[in-house]
RODO-2510 file (C-alpha; in nm, 4 decimals, decimal comma):
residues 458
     n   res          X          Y          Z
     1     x     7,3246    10,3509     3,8427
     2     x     7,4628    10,0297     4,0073
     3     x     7,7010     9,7965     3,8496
     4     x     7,5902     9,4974     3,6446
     5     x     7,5957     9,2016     3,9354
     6     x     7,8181     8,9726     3,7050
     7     x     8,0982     9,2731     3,7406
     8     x     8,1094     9,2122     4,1645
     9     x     8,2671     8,9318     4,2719
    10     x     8,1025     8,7750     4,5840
    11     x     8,3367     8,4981     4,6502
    12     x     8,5548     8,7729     4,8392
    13     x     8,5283     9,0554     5,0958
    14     x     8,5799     9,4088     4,9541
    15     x     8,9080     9,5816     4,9839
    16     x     8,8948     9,8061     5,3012
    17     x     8,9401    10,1901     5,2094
    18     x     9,2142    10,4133     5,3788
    19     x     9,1114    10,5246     5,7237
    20     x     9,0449    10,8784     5,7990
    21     x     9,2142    11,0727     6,0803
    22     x     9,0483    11,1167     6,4110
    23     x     9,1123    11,3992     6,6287
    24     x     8,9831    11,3447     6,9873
    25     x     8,8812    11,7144     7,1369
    26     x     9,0808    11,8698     7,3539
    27     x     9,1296    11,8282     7,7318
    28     x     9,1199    12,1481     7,9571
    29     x     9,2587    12,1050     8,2862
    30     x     9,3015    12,2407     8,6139
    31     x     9,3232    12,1652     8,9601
    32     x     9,1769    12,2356     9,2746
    33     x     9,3456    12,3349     9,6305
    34     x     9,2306    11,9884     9,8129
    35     x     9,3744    11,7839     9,4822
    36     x     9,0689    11,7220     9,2723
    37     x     9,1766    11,7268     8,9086
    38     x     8,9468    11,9579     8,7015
    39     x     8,9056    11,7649     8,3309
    40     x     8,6975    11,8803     8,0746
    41     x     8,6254    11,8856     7,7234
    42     x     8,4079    12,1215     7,5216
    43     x     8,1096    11,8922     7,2883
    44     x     7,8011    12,1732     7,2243
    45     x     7,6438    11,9476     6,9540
    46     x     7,3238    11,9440     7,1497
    47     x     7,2981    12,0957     7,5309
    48     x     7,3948    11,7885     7,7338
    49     x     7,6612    11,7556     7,9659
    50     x     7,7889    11,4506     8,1295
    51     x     8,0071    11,4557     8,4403
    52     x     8,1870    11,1631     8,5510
    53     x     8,3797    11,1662     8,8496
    54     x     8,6505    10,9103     8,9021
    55     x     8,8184    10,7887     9,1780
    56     x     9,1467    10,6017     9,1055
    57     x     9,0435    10,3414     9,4092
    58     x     8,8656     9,9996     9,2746
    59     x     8,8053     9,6726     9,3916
    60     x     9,1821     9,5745     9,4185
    61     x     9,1511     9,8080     9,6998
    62     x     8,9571     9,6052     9,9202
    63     x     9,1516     9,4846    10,2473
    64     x     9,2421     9,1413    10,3068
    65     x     8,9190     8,9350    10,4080
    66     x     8,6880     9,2413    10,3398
    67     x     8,6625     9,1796     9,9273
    68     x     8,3275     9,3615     9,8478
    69     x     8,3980     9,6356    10,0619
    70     x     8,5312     9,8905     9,7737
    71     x     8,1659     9,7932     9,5671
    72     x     7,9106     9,8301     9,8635
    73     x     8,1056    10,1753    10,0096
    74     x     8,0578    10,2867     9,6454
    75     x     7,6625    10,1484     9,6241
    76     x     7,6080    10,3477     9,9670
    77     x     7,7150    10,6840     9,8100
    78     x     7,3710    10,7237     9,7083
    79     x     7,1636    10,5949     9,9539
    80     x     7,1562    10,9470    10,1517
    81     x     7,4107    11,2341    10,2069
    82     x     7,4159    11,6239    10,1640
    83     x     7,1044    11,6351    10,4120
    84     x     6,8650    11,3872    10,1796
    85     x     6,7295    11,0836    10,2086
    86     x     6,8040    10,8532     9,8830
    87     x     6,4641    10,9228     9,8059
    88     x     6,4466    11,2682     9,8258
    89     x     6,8337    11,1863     9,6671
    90     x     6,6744    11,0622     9,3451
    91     x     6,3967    11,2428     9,3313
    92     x     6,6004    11,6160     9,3128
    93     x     6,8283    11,4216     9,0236
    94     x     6,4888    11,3743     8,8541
    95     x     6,3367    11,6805     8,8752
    96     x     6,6137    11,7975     8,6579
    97     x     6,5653    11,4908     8,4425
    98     x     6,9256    11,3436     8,5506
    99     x     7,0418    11,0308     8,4696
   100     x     7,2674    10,8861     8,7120
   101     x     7,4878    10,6083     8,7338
   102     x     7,7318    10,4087     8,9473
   103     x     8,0073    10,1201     8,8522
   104     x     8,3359     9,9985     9,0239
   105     x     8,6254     9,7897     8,8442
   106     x     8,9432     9,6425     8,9572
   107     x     9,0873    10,0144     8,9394
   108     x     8,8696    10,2433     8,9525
   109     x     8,5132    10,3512     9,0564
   110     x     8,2834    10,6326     8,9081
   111     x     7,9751    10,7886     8,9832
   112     x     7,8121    10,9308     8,6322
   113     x     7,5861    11,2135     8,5903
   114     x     7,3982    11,3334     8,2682
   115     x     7,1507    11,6039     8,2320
   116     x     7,1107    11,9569     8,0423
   117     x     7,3578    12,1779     8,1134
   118     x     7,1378    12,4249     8,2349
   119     x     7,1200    12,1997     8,5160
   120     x     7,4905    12,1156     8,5933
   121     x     7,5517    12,3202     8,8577
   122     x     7,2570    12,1865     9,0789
   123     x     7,3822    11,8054     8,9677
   124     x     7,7113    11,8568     9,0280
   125     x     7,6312    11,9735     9,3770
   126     x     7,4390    11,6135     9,4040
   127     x     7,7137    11,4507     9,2845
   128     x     7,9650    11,6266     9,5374
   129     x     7,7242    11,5676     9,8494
   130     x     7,7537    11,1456     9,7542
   131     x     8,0886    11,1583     9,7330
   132     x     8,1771    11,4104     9,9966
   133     x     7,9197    11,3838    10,2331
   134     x     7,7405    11,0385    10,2125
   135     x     7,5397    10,9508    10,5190
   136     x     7,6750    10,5627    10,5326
   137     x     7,4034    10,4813    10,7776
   138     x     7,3649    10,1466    10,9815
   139     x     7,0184    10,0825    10,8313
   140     x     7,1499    10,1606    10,4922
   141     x     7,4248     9,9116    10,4708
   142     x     7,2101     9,6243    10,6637
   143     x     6,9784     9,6317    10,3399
   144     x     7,2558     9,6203    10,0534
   145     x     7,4708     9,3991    10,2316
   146     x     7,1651     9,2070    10,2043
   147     x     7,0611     9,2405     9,8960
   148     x     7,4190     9,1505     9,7753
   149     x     7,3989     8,8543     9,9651
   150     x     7,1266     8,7609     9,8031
   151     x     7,2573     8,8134     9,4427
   152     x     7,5526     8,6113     9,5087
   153     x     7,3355     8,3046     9,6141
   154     x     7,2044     8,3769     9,2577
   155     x     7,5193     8,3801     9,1023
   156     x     7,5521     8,0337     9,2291
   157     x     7,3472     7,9129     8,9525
   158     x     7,5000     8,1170     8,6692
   159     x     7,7919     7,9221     8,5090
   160     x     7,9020     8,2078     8,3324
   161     x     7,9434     8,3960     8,7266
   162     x     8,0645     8,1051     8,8747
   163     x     8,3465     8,0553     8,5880
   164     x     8,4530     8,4160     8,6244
   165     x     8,4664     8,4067     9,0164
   166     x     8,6479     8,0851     8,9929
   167     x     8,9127     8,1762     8,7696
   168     x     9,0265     8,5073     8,8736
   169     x     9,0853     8,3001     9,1968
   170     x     9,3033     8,0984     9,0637
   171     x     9,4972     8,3437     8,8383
   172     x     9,5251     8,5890     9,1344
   173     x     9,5118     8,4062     9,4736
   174     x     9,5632     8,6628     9,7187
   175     x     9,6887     8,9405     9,4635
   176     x     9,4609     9,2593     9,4376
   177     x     9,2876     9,1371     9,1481
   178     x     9,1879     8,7635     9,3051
   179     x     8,8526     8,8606     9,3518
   180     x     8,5471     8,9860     9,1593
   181     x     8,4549     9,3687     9,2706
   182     x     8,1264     9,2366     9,4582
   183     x     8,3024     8,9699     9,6979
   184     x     8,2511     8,6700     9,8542
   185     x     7,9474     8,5652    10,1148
   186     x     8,2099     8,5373    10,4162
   187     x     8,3322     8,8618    10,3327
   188     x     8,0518     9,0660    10,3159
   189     x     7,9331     8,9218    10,6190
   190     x     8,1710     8,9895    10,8244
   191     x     8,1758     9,3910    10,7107
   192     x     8,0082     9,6645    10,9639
   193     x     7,9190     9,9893    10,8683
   194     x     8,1851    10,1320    11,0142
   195     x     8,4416     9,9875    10,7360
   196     x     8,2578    10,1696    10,5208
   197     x     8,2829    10,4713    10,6893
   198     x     8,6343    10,3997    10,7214
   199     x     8,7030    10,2949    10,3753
   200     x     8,5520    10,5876    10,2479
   201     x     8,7538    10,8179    10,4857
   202     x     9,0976    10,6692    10,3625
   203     x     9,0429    10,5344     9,9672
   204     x     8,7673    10,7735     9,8346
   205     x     8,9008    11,1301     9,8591
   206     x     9,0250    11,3992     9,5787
   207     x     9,4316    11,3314     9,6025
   208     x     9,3028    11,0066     9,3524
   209     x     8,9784    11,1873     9,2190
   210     x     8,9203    11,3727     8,8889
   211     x     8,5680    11,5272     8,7659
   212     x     8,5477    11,5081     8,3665
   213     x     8,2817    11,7248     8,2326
   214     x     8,2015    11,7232     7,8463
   215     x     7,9526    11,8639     7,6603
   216     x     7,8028    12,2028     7,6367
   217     x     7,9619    12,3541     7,9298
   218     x     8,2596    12,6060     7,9384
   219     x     8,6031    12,5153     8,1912
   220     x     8,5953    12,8170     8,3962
   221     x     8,1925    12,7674     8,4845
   222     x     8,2627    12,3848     8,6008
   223     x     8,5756    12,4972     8,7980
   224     x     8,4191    12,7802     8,9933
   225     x     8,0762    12,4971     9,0296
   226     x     8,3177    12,2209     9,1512
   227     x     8,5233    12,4159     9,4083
   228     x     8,2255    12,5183     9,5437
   229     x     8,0222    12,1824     9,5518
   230     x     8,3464    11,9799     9,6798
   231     x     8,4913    12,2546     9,9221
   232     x     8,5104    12,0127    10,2266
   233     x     8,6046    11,7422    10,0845
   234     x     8,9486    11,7021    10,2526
   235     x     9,2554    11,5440    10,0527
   236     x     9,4381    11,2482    10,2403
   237     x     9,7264    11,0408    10,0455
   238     x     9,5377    10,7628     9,8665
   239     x     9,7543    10,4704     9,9779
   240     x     9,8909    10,2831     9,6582
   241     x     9,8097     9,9166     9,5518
   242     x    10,0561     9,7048     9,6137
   243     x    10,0231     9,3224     9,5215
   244     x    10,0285     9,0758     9,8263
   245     x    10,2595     8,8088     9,7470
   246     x    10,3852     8,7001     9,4418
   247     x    10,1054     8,5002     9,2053
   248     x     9,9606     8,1503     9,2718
   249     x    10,1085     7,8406     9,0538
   250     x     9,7277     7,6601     9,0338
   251     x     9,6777     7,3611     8,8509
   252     x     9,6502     7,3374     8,4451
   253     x     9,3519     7,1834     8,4593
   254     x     9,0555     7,2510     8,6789
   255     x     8,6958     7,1532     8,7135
   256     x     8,3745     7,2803     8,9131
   257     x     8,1427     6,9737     8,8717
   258     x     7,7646     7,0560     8,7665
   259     x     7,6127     6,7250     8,7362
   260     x     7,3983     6,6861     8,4531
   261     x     7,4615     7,0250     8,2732
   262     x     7,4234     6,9725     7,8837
   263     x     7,7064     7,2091     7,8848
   264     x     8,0535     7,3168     8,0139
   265     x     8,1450     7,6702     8,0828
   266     x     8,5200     7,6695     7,9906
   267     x     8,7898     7,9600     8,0919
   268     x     9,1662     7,9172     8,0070
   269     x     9,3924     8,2036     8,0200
   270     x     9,7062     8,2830     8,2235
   271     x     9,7783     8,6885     8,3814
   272     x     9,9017     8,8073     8,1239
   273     x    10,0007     9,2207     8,0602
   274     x     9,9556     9,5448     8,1771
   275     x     9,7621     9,8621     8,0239
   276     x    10,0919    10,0329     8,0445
   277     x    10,2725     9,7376     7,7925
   278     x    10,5139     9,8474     7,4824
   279     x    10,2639     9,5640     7,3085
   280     x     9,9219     9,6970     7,3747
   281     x     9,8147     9,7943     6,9852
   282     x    10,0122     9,5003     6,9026
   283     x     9,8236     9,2474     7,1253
   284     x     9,4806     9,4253     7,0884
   285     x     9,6005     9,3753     6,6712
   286     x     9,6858     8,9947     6,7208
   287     x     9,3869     8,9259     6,9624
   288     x     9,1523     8,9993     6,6871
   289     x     9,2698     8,7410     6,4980
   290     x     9,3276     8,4815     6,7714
   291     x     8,9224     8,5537     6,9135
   292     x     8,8474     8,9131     6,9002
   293     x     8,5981     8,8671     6,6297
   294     x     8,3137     8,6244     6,4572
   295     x     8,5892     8,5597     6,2047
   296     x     8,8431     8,5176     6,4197
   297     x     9,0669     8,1613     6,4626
   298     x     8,9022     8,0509     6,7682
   299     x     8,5503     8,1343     6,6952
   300     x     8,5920     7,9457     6,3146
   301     x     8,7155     7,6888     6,4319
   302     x     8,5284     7,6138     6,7323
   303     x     8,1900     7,7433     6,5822
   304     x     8,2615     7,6667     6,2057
   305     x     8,4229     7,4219     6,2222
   306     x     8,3441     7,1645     6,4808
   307     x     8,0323     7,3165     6,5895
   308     x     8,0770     7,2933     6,9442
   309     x     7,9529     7,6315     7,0694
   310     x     7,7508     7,9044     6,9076
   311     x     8,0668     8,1876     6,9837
   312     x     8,4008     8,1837     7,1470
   313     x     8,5957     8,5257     7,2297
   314     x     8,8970     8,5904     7,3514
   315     x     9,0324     8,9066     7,5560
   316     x     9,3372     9,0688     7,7529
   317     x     9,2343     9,2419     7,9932
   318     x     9,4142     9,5677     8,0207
   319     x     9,4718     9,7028     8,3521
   320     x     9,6961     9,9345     8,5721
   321     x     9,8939     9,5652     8,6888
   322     x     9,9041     9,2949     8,4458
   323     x     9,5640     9,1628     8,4075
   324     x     9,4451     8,8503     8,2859
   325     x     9,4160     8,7001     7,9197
   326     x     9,1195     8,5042     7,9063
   327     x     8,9482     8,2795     7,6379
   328     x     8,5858     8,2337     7,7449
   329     x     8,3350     7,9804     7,5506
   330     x     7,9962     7,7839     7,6404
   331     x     8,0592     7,4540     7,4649
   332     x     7,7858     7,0794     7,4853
   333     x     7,9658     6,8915     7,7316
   334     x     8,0383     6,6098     7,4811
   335     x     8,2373     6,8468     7,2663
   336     x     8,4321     6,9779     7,6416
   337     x     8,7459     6,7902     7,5420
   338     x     8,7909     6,8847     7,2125
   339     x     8,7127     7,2410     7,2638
   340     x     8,9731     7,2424     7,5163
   341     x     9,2530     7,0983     7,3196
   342     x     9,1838     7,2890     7,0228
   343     x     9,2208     7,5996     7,1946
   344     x     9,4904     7,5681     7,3334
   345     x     9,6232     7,4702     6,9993
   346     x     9,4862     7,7485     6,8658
   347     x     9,6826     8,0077     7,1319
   348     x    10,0533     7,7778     7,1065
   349     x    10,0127     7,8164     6,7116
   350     x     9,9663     8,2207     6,6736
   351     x    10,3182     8,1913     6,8744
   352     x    10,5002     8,1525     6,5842
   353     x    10,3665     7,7827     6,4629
   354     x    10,1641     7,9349     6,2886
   355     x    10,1991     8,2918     6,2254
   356     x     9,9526     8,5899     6,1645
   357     x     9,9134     8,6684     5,8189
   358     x     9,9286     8,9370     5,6236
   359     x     9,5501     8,8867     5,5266
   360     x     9,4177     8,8284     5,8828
   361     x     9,5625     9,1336     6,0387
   362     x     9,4355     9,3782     5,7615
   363     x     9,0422     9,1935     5,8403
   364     x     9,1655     9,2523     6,2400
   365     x     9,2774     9,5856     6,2272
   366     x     8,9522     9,7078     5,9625
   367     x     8,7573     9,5681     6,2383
   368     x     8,9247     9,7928     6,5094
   369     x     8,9514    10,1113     6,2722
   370     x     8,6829    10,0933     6,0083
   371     x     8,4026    10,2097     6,3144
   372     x     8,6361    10,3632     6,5557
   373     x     8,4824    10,7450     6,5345
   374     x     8,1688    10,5646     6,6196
   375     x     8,2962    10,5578     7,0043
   376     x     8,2944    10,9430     7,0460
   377     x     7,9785    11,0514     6,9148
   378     x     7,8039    11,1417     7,2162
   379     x     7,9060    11,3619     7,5738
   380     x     7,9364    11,0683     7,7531
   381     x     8,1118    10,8723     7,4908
   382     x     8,3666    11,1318     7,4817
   383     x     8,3945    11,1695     7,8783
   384     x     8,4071    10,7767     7,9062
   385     x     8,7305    10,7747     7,6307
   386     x     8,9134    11,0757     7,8968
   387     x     8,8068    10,8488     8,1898
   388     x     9,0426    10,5837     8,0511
   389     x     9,2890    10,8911     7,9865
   390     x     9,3041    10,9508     8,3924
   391     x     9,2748    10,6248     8,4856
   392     x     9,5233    10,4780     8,2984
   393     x     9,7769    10,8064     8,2153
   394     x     9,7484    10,8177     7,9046
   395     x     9,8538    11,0696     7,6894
   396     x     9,5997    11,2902     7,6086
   397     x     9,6205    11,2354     7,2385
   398     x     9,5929    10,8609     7,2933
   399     x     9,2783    10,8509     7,1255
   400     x     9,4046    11,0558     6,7926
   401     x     9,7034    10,8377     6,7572
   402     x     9,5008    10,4783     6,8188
   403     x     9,3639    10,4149     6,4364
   404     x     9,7544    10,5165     6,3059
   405     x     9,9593    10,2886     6,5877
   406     x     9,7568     9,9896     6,5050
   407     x     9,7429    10,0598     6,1481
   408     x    10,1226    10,0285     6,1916
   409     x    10,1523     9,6982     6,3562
   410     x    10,2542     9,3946     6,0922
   411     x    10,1845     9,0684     6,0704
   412     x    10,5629     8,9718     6,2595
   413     x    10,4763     9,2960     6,5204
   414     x    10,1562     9,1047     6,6487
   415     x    10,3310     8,7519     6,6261
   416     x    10,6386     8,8771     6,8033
   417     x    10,3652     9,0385     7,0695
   418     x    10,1536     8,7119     7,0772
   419     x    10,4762     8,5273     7,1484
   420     x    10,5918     8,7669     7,4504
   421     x    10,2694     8,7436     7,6295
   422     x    10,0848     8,4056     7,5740
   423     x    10,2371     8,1019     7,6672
   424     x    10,0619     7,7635     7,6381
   425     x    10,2747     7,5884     7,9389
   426     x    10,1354     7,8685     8,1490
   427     x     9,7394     7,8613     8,0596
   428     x     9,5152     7,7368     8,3451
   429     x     9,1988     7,5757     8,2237
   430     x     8,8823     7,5791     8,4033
   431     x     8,5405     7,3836     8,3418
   432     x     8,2359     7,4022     8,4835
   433     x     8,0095     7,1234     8,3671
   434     x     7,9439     6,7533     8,4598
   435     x     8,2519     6,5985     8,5589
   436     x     8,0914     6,1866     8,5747
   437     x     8,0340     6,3055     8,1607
   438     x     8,3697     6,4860     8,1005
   439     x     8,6196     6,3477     8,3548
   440     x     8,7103     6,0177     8,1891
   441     x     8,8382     6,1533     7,8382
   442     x     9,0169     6,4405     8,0298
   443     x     9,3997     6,2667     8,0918
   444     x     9,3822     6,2743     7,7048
   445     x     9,4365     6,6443     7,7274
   446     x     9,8172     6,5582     7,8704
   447     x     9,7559     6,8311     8,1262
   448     x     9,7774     6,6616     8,4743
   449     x     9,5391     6,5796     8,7350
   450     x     9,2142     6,7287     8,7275
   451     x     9,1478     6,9326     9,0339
   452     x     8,7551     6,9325     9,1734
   453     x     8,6801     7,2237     9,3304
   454     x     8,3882     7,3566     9,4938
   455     x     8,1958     7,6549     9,3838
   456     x     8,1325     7,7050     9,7187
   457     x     8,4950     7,8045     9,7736
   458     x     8,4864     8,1471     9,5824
***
């Protein structure tokens, strides 16, 4: 039986429920003699294991003048070692019906691996041979320096890529993180095979490594298979990230013209905090109601309310330095102005103008709780969650103790937060849209001199 309809009242949202625990499986660990850490967690649902081994080396990595070099050494890793071609590379992972994959961030790269574990230690062994023993040949690199070349004259016509590209820029400058993981067309061309040989020799090696392995699989069997596939790999002292220089002051306001565009790709943000912050389930709390969600400030007011965009989000992002906080919306370039002031409105106000209520951060933290088991159903769901473990060293019951920390934030905790690590005086505003259209109502914004740039510069 259902209740009678005129007993449910629609004009609100139900009352969320208490949360249940979560408890995130355990982690065994070990280590072998060249330094590769030995993760992994047991997950015999079905027989499916997923390996993912990480190597605490990402983009920030990349020498001065040689941005890229980080993503194309990791691209190479496949394209031959171990005695195989990258045909005969691919076709031995899918023979065992493997799926493999490869990705790179600002601190970090991985190369991911799931298959039956019936089949793990012949993967594994795959695995160790492109990460160990890649063949990094001439011919090789000529063709995906190439064909990065290419996508990056792509990229020139995606506003979305050329707003991202621009604005790290000018967060970062010359820091670590002032460049996007695939680089820049001077940089790549002036890389030779040999820096990826060399890159690999010095960044990619098992003193910053650690192979996670969940699933149906037991600790001792993917110790004894991992000493074995990575015995040759040779440990070196990763050499730490340091930042070059202090940050960059850029202008507040910023524009990339695109004559004619019926829209304006808009960034404004400032660097903001580290993964390692006091604040994190605080900020990650407030950001939810600032533009973490549909129903967020931002987003209603913005798409609700003025109806300049159909979504705007907004995001710290977390890293082992302070990253960036970033508000990212596609508005009609008559609406460019307005967008822009109101945002920034929007990000002075949750300061303290106008605090986070009570009712807003219940509807932001139901939104990061309510689902949150959802994100370890699978092997490589659960390997992906201990990925961020080694990456970031994190406690290992980070995970159990997430829903209850930001459960216990209040409405002053994530204003208080908010306050600390957002600053309107400091956001840098980018647009990328048609300046003839936009430029004369922008000294209403009070924000200084527009500066033109060139996409052509990033």
């Amino acid at each position: 039986m259902t209740a009678p309809a005129d007993r449910i009242d629609r004009s609100r949202l139900p009352e969320p429920g208490r949360g249940r625990p979560f408890v995130f499986p355990a982690i065994e660990k070990s280590q072998l003699p060249n330094g590769l850490r030995v993760w992994t967690v047991r997950h015999a649902s079905v027989p499916v294991v997923t390996c993912i081994l990480l190597v605490r080396r990402g983009s920030a990595s990349d020498p001065s003048g040689k941005e890229g070099l980080a993503a194309i050494s990791v691209d190479m890793l496949d394209e031959g070692s171990g005695g195989r071609s990258a045909i005969e590379m691919h076709e031995a992972l899918a023979r065992i019906g493997a799926q493999f994959d490869s990705d790179i961030g600002s601190d970090g790269a991985a190369l991911t691996v799931t298959l039956l574990s019936r089949f793990v230690e012949r993967g594994l062994t795959i695995v160790a041979d492109m990460a160990a023993r890649p063949r990094l040949a001439d011919e090789d690199f000529t063709r995906v320096r190439q064909l990065r070349l290419h996508r990056l004259t792509q990229l020139r016509d995606v506003p979305a890529a050329v707003a991202d590209r621009t604005f790290v820029k000018l967060l970062f400058g010359e820091h670590p993180y002032g460049h996007t993981p695939i680089g820049s067309e001077t940089s790549l061309a002036r890389m030779t095979v040999d820096d990826v040989q060399a890159f690999h020799a010095q960044a990619l090696t098992p003193s910053v490594a650690t192979l996670i392995a969940v699933g149906d699989c037991e600790h001792a069997e993917i110790h004894r298979i991992a000493g074995e596939a990575f015995a040759g790999w040779n440990s070196r002292p990763g050499a730490p990230v340091v930042p070059d220089g202090s940050l960059p002051a850029p202008s507040r306001l910023n524009v990339v013209p695109r004559p004619g565009a019926p829209q304006s790709e808009l960034r404004i943000g400032h660097v903001a905090a580290a993964r390692n912050t006091p604040d994190y389930h605080a900020l990650v709390a407030a950001n939810m109601v600032l533009g973490g969600q549909f129903v967020s400030r931002i987003n209603l007011n913005l798409r609700e309310g003025k109806g300049l965009t159909y979504g705007a989000r907004t995001a710290f992002d977390f890293r082992r330095m302070p990253g960036p906080f970033t508000l990212q919306v596609s508005v009609q370039t008559a609406g460019t102005v307005r967008a822009i002031a109101e945002s920034i409105d929007e990000i002075a106000a949750i300061r303290g103008d106008r605090p986070i209520s009570d009712a807003e951060l219940v509807l932001g933290v139901a939104a990061l709780t309510r689902g949150y088991a959802r994100n370890f159903e699978t092997a490589e769901q659960i390997a992906r969650a201990a990925m961020q473990i080694a990456l970031y060293d994190l406690p290992d019951d980070y995970f159990a103790q997430y829903v209850p920390r930001v459960e216990a934030v209040t409405a002053a905790d994530a204003t208080a937060a908010a306050a600390r690590h957002l600053d309107a005086a400091r956001l840098v505003t980018l647009a990328i849209g048609d300046l003839d259209a936009i430029g004369p109502d922008l000294p209403r914004l009070n924000l200084g001199d527009a500066v033109v740039l060139s996409a052509e510069a990033f």
